[in-house]
PDB file with one MODEL, atoms N, CA, C and O in Angstrom:
MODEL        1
ATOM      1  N   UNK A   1      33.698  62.533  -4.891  1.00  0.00           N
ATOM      2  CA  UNK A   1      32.438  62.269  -5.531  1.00  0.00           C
ATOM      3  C   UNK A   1      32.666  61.756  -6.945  1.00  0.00           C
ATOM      4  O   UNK A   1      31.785  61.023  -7.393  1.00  0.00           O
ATOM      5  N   UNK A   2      33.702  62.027  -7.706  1.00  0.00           N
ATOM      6  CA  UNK A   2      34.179  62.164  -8.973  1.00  0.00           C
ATOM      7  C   UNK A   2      34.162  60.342  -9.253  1.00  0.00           C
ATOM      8  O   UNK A   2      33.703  59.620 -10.137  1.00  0.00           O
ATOM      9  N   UNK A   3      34.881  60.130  -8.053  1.00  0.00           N
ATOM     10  CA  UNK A   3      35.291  58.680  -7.629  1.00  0.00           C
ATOM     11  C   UNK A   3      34.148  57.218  -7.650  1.00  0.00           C
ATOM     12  O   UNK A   3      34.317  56.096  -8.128  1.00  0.00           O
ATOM     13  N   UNK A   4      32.833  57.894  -6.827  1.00  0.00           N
ATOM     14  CA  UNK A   4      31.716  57.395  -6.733  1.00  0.00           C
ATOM     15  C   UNK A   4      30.918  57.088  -8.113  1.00  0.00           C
ATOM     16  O   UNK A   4      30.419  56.045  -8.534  1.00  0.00           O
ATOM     17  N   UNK A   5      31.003  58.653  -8.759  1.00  0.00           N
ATOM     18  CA  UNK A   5      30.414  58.465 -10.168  1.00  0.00           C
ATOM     19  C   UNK A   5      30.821  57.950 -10.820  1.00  0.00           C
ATOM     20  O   UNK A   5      30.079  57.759 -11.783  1.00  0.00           O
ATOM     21  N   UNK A   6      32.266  57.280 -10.931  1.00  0.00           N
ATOM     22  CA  UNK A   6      33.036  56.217 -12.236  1.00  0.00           C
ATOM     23  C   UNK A   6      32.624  55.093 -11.381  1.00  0.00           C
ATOM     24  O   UNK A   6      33.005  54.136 -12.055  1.00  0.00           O
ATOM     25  N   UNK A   7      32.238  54.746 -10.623  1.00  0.00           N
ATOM     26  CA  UNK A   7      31.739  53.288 -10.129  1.00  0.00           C
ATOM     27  C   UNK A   7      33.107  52.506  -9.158  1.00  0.00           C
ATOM     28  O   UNK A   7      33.655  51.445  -9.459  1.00  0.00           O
ATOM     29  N   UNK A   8      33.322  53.088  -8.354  1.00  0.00           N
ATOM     30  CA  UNK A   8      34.592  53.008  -7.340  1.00  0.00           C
ATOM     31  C   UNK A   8      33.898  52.652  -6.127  1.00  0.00           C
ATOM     32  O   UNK A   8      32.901  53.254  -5.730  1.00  0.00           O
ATOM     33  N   UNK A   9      34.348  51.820  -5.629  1.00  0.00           N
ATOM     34  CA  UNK A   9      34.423  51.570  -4.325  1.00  0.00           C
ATOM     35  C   UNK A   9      34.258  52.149  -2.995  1.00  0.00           C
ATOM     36  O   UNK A   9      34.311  53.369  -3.148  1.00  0.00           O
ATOM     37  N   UNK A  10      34.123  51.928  -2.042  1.00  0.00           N
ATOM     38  CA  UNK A  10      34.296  52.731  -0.538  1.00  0.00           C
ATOM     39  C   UNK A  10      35.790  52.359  -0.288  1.00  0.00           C
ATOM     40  O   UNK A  10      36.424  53.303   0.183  1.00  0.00           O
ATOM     41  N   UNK A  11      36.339  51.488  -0.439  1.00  0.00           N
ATOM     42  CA  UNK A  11      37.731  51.245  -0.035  1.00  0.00           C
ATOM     43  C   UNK A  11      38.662  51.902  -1.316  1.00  0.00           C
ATOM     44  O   UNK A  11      39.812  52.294  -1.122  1.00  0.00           O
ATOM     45  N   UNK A  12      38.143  51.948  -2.348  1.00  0.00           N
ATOM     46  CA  UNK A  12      38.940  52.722  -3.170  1.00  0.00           C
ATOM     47  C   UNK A  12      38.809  53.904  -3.113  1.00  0.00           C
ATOM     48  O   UNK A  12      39.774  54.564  -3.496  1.00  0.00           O
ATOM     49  N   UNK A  13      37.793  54.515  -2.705  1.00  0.00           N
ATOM     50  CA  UNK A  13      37.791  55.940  -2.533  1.00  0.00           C
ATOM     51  C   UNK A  13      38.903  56.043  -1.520  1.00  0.00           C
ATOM     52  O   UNK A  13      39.980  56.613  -1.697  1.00  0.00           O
ATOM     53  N   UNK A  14      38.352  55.190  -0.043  1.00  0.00           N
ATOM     54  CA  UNK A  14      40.004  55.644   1.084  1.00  0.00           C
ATOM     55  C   UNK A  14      41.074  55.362   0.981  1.00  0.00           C
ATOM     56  O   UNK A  14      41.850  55.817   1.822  1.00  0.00           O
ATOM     57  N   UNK A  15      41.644  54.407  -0.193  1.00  0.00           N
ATOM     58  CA  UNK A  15      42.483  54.117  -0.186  1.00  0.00           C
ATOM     59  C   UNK A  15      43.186  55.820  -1.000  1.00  0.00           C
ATOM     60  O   UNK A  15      44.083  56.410  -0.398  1.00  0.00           O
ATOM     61  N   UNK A  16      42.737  56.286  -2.089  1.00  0.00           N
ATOM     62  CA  UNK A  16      42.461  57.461  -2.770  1.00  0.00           C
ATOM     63  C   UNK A  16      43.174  57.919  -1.763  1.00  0.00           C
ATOM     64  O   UNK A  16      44.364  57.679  -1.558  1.00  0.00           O
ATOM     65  N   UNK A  17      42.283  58.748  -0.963  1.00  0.00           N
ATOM     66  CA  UNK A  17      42.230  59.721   0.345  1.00  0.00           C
ATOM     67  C   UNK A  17      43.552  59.924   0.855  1.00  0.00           C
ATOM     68  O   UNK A  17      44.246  60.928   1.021  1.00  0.00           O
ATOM     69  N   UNK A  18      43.747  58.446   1.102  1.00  0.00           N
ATOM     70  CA  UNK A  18      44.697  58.152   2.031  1.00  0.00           C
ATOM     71  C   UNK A  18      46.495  58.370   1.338  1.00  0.00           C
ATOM     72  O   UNK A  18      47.516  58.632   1.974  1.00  0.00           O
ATOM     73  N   UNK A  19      46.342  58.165   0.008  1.00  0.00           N
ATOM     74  CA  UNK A  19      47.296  57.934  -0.617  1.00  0.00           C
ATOM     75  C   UNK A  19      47.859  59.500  -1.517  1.00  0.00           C
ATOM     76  O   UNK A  19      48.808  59.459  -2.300  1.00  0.00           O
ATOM     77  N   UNK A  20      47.113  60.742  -1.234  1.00  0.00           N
ATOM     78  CA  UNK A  20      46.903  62.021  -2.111  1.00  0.00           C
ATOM     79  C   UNK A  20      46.963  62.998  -0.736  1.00  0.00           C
ATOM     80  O   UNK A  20      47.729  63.950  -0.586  1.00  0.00           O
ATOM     81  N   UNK A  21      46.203  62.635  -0.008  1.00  0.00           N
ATOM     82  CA  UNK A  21      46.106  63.792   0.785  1.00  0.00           C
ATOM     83  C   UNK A  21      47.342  64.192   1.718  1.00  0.00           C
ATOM     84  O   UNK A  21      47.572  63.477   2.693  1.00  0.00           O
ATOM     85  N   UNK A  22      48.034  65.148   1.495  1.00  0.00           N
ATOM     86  CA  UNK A  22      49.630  65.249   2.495  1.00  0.00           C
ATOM     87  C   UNK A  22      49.416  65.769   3.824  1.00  0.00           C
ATOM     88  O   UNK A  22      50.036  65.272   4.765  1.00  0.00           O
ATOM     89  N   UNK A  23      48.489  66.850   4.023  1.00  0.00           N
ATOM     90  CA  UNK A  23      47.906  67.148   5.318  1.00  0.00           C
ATOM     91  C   UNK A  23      47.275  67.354   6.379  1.00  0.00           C
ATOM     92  O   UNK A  23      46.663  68.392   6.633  1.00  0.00           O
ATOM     93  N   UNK A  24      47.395  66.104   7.296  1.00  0.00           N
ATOM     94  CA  UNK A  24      46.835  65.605   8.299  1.00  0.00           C
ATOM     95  C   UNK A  24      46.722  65.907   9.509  1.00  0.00           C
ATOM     96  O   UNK A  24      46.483  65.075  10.385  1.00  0.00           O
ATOM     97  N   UNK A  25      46.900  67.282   9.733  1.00  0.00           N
ATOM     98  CA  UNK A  25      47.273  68.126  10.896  1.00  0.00           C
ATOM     99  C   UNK A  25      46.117  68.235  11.953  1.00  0.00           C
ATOM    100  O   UNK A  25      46.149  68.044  13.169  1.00  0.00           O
ATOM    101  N   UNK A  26      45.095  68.598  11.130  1.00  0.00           N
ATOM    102  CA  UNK A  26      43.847  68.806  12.096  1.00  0.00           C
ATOM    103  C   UNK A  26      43.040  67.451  11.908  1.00  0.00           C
ATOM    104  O   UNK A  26      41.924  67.616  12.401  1.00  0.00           O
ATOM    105  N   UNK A  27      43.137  66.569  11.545  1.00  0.00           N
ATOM    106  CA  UNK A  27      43.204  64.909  12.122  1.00  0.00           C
ATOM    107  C   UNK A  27      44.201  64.253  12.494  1.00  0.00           C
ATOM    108  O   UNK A  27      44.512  63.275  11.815  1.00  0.00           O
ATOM    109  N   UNK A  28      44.944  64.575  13.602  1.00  0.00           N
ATOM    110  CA  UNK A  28      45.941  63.727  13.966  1.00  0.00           C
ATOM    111  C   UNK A  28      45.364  62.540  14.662  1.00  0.00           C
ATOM    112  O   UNK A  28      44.140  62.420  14.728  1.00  0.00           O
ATOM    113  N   UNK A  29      45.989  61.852  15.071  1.00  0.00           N
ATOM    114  CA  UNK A  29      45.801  60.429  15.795  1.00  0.00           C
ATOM    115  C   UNK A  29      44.424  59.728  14.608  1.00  0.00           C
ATOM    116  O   UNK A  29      43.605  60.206  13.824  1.00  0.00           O
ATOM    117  N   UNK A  30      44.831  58.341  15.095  1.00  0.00           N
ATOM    118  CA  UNK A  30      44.148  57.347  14.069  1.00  0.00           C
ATOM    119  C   UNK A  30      42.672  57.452  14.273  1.00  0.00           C
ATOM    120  O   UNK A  30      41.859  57.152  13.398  1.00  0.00           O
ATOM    121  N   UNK A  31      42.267  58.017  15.803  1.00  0.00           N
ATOM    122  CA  UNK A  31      40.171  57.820  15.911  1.00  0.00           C
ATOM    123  C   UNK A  31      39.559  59.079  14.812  1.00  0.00           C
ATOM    124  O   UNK A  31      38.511  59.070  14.167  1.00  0.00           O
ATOM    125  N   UNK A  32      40.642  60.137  14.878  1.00  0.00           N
ATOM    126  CA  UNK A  32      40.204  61.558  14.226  1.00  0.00           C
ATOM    127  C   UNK A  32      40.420  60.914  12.900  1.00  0.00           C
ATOM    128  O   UNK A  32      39.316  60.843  12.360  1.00  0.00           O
ATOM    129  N   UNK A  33      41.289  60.444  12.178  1.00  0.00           N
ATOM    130  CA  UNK A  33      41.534  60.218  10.883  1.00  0.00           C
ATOM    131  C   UNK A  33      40.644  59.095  10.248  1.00  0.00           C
ATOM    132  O   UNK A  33      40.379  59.122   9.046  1.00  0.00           O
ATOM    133  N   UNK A  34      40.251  58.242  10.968  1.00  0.00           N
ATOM    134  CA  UNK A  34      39.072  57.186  10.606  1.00  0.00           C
ATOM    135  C   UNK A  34      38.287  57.936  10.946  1.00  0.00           C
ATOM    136  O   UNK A  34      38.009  58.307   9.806  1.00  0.00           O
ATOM    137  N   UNK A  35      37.573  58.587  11.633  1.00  0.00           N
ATOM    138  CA  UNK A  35      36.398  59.318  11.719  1.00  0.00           C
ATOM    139  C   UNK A  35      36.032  60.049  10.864  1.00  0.00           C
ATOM    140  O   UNK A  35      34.839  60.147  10.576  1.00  0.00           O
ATOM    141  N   UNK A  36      37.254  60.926  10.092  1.00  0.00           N
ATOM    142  CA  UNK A  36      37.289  61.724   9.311  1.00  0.00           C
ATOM    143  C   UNK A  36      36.859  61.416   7.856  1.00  0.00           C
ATOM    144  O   UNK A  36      36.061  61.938   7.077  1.00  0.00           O
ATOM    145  N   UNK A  37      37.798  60.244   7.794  1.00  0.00           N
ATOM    146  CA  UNK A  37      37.778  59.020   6.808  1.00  0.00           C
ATOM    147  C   UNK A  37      36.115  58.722   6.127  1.00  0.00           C
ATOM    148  O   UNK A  37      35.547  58.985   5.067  1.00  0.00           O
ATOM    149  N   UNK A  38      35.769  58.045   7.381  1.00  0.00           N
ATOM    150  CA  UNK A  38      34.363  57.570   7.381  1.00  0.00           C
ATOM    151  C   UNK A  38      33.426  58.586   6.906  1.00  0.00           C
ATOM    152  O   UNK A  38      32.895  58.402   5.811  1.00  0.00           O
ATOM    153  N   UNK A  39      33.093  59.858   7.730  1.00  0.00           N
ATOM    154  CA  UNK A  39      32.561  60.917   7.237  1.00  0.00           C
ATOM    155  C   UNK A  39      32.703  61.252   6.155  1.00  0.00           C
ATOM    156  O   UNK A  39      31.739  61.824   5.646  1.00  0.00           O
ATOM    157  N   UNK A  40      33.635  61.104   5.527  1.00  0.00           N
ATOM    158  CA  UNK A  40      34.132  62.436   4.299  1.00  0.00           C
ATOM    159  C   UNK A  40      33.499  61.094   3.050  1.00  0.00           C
ATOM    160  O   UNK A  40      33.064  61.470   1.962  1.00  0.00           O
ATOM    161  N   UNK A  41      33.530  59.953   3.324  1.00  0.00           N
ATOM    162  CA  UNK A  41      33.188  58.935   2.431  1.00  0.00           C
ATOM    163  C   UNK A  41      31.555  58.694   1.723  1.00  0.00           C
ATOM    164  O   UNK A  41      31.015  58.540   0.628  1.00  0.00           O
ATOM    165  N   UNK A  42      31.164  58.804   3.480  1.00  0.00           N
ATOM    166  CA  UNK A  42      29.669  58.771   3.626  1.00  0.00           C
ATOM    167  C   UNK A  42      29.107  59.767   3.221  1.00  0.00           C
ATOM    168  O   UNK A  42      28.065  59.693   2.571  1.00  0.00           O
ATOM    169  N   UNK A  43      29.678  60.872   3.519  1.00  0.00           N
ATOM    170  CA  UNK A  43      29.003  62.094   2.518  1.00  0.00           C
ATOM    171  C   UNK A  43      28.911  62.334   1.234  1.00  0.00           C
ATOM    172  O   UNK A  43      27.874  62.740   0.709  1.00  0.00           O
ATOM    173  N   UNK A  44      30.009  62.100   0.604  1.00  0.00           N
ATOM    174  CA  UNK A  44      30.143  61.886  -0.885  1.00  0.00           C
ATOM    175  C   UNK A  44      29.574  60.943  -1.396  1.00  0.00           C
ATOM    176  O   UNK A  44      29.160  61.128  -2.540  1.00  0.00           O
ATOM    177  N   UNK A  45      29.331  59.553  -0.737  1.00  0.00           N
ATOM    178  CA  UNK A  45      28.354  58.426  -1.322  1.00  0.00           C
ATOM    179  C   UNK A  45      27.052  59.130  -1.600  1.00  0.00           C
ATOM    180  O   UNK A  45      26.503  59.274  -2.691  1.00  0.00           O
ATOM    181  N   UNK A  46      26.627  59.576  -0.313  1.00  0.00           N
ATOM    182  CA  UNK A  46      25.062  59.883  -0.399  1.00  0.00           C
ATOM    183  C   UNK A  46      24.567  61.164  -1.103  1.00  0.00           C
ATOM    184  O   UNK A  46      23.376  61.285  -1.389  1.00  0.00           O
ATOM    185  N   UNK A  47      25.841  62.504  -1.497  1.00  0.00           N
ATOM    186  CA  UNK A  47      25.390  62.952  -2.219  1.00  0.00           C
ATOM    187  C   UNK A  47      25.400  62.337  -3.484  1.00  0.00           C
ATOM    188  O   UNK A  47      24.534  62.941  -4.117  1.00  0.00           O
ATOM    189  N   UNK A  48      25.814  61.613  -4.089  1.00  0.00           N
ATOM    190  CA  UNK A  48      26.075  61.181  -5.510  1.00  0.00           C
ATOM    191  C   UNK A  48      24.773  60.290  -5.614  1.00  0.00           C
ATOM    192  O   UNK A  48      23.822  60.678  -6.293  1.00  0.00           O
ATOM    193  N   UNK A  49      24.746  59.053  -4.910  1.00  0.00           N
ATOM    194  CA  UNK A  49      22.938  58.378  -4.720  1.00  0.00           C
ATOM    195  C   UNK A  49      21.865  59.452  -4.983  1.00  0.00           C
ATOM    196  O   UNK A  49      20.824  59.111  -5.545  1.00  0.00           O
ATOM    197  N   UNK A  50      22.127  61.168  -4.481  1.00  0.00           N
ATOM    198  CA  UNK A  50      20.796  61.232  -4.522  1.00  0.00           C
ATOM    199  C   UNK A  50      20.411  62.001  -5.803  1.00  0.00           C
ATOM    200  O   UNK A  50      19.281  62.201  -6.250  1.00  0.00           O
ATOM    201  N   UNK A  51      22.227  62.587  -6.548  1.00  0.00           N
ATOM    202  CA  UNK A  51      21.612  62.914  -7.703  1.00  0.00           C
ATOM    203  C   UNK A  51      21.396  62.124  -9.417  1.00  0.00           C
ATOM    204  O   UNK A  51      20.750  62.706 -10.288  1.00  0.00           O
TER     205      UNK A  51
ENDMDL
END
């Protein structure tokens, strides 16, 4: 969210994500990890829009 509020990107946020986070255990395989991806993005966008 931190990310959203300095005026960042959707691809910079995952790129973020992608590049920090070390454990990927309970998203393995690529549909869980883009899914995950997507979600975790979309949520943080829309809380930050609404405050």
């Amino acid at each position: 969210m931190a990310l959203f509020r300095r005026g960042a990107s959707e691809n910079d946020v995952r790129s973020r994500l992608l590049d920090q986070r070390i454990d990927w255990k309970n998203h393995t395989g690529i549909k869980r990890k883009e899914a995950y991806l997507k979600r975790t993005i979309q949520r943080a966008k829309r809380l930050v829009e609404s405050t």
